[in-house]
N, CA and C atoms as an extended XYZ file, in Angstrom:
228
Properties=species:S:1:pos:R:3:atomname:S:1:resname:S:1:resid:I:1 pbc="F F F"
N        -6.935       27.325       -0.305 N   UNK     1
C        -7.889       26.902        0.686 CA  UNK     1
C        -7.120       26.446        1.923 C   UNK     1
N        -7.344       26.842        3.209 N   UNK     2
C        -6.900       26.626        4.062 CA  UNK     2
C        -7.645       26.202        5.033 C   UNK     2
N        -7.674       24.595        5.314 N   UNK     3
C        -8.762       23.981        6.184 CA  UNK     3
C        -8.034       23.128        7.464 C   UNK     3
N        -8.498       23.283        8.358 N   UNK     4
C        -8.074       22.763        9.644 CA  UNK     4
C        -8.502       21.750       10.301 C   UNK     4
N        -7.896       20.537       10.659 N   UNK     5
C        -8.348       19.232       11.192 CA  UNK     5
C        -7.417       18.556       12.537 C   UNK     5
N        -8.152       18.106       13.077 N   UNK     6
C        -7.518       17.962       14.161 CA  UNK     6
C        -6.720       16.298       14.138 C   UNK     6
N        -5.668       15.951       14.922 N   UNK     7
C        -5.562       14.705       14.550 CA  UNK     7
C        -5.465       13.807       16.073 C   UNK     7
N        -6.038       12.437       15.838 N   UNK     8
C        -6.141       11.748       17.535 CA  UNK     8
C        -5.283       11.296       17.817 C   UNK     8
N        -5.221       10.612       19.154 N   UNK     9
C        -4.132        9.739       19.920 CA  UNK     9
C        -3.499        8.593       18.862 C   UNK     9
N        -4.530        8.069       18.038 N   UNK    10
C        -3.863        7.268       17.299 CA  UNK    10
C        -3.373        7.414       15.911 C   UNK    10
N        -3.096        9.013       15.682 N   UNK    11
C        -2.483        9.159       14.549 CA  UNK    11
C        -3.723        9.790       13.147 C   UNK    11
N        -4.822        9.648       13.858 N   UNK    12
C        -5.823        9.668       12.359 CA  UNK    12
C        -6.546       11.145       12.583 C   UNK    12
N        -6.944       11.420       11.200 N   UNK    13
C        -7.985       12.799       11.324 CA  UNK    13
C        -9.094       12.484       10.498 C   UNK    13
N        -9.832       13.130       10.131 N   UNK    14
C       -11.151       13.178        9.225 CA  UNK    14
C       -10.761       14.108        8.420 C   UNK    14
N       -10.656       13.851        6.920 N   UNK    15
C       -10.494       14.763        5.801 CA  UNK    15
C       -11.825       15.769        5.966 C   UNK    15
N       -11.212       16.809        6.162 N   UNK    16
C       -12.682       17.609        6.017 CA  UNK    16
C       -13.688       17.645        4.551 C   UNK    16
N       -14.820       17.696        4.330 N   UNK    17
C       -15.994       17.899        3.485 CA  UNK    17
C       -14.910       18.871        2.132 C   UNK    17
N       -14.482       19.801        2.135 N   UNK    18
C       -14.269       20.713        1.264 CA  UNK    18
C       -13.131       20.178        0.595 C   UNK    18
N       -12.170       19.364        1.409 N   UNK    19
C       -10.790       18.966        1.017 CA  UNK    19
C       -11.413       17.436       -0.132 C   UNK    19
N       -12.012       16.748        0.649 N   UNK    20
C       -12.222       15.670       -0.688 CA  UNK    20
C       -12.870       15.790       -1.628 C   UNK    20
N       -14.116       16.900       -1.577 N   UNK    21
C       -14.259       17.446       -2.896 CA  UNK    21
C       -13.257       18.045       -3.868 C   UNK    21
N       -12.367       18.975       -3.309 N   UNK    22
C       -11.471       19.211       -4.315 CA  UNK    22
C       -10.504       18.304       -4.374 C   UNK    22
N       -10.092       17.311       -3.764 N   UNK    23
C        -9.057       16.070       -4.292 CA  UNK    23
C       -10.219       14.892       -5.247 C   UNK    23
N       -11.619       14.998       -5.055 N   UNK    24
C       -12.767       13.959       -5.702 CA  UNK    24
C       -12.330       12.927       -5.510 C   UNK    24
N       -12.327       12.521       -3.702 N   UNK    25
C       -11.735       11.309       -3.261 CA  UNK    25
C       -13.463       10.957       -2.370 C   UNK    25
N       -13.815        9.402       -2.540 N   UNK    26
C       -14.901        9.269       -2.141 CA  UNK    26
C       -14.191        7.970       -0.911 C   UNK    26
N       -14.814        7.504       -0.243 N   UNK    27
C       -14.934        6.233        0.849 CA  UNK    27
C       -13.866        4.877       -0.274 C   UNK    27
N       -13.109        4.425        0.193 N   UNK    28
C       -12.026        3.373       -0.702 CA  UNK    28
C       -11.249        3.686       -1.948 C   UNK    28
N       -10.883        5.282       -2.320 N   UNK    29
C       -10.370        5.687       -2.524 CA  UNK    29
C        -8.738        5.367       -2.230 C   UNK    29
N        -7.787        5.737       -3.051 N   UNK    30
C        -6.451        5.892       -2.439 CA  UNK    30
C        -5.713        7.397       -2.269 C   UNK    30
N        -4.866        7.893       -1.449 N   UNK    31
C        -4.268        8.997       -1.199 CA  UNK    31
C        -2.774        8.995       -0.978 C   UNK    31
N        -2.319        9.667       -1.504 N   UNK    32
C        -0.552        9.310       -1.449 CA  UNK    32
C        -0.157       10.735       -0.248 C   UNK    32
N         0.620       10.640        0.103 N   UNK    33
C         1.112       11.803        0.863 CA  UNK    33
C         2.541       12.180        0.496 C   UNK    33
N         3.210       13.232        0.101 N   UNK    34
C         4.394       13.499        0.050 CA  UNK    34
C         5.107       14.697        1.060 C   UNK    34
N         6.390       14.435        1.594 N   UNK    35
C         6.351       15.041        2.708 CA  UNK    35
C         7.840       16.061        2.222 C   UNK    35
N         7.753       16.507        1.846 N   UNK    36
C         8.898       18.036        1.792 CA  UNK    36
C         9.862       18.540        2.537 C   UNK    36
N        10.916       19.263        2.016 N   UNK    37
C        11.710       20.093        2.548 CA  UNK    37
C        10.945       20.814        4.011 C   UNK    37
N        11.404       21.077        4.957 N   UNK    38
C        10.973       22.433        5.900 CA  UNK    38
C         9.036       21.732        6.591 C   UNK    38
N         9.151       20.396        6.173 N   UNK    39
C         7.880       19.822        6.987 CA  UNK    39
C         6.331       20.471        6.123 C   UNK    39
N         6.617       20.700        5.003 N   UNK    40
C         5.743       20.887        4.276 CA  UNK    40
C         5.277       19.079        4.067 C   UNK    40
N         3.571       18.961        3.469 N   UNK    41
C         3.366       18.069        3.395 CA  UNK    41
C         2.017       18.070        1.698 C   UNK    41
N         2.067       17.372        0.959 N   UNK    42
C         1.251       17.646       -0.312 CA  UNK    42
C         0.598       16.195       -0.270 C   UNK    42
N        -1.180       16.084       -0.406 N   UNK    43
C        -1.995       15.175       -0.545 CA  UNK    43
C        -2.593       15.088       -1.843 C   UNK    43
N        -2.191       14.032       -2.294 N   UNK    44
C        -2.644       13.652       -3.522 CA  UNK    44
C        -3.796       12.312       -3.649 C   UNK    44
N        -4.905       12.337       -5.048 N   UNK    45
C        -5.557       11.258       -5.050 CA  UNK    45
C        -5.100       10.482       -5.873 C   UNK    45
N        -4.494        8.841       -6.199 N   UNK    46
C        -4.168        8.278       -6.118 CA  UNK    46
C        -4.850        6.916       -7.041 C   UNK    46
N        -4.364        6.367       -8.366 N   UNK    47
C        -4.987        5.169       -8.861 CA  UNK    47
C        -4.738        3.749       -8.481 C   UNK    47
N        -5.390        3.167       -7.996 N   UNK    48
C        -4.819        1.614       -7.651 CA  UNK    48
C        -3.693        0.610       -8.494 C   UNK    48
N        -3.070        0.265       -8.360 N   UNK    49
C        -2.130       -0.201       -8.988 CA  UNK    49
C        -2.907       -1.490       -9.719 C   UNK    49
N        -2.825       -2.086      -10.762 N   UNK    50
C        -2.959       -3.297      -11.393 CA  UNK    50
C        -1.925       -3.829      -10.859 C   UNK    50
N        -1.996       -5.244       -9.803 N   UNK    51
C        -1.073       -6.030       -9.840 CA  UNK    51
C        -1.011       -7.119      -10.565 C   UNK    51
N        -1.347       -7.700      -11.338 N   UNK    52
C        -1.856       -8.806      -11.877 CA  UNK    52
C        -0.818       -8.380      -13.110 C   UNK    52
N        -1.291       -6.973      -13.547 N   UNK    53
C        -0.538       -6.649      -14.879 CA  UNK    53
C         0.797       -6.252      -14.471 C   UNK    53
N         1.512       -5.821      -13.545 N   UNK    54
C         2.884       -5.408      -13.170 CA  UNK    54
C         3.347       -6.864      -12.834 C   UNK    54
N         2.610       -7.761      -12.399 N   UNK    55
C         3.509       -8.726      -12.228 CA  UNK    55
C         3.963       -9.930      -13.804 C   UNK    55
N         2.985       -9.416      -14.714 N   UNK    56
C         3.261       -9.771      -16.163 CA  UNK    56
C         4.472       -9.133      -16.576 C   UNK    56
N         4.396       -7.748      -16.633 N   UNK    57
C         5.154       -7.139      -16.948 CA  UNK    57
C         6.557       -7.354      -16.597 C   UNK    57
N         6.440       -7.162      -15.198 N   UNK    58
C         7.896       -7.551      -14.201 CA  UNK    58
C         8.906       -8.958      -15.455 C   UNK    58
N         7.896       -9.930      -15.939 N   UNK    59
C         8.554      -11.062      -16.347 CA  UNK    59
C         9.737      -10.896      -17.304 C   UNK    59
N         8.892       -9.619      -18.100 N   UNK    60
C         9.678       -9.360      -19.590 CA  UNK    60
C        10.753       -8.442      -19.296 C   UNK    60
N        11.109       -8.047      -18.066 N   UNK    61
C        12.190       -7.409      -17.861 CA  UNK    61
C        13.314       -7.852      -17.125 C   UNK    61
N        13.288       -9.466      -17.360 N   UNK    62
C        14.867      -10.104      -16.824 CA  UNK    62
C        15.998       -9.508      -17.007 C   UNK    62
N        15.971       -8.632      -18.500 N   UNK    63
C        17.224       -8.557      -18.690 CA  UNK    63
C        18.157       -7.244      -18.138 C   UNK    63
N        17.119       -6.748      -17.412 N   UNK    64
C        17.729       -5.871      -16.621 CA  UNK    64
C        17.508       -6.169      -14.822 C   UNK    64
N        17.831       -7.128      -14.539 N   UNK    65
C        17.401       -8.005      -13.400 CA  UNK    65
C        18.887       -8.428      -13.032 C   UNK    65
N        20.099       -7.959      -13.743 N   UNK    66
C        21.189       -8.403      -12.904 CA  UNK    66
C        22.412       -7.638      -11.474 C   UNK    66
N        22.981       -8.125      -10.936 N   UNK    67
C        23.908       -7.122       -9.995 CA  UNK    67
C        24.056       -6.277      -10.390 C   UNK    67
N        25.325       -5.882      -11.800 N   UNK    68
C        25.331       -4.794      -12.572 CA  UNK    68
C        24.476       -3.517      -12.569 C   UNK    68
N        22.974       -4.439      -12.820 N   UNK    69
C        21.975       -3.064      -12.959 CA  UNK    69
C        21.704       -2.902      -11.438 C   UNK    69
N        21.705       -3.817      -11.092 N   UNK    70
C        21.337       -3.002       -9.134 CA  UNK    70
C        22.402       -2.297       -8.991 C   UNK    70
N        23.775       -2.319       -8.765 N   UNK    71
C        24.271       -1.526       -8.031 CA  UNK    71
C        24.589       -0.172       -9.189 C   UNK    71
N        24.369       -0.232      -10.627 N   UNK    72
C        24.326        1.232      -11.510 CA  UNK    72
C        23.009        1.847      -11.014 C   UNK    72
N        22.111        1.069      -11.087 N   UNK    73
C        20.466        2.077      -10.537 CA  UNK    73
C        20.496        2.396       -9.006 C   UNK    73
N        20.996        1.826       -8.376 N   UNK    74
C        20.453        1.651       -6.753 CA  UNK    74
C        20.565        3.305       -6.266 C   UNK    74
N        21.209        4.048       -6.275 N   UNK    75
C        20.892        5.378       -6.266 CA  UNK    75
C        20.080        6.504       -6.844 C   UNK    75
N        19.194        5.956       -7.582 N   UNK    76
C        18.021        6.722       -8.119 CA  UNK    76
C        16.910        6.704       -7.773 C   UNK    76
């Protein structure tokens, strides 16, 4: 499907009618954008994050919370 939208002075467009039906994105929805090699760009729909529960979670993982693990992960 190849649909065309225009975008304004301040950066925004209107998802056209056909495009949020096939993503089944309604009004407060979320949308991720990923942006590619060669200026390709892929729109995805998107679940809200639980913060309440990631920040539980976050607790039980001190033990990988030190320098060590930052500077072995920090490139991934």
């Amino acid at each position: 499907m190849l649909v065309v939208a225009k975008i304004t002075a301040k950066g925004q467009t209107t998802i056209p009618q056909d495009v949020r039906a096939a993503l089944h994105v309604a009004p407060g929805d979320l949308i991720a954008w990923e942006v590619g090699a060669g200026g390709t760009a892929t729109v995805r729909r998107v679940q809200p994050m639980d913060l309440e529960y990631l920040r539980a979670a976050e607790g039980t993982l001190s033990e990988w919370a030190g320098t060590a693990d930052e500077e072995a992960y920090r490139e991934l």
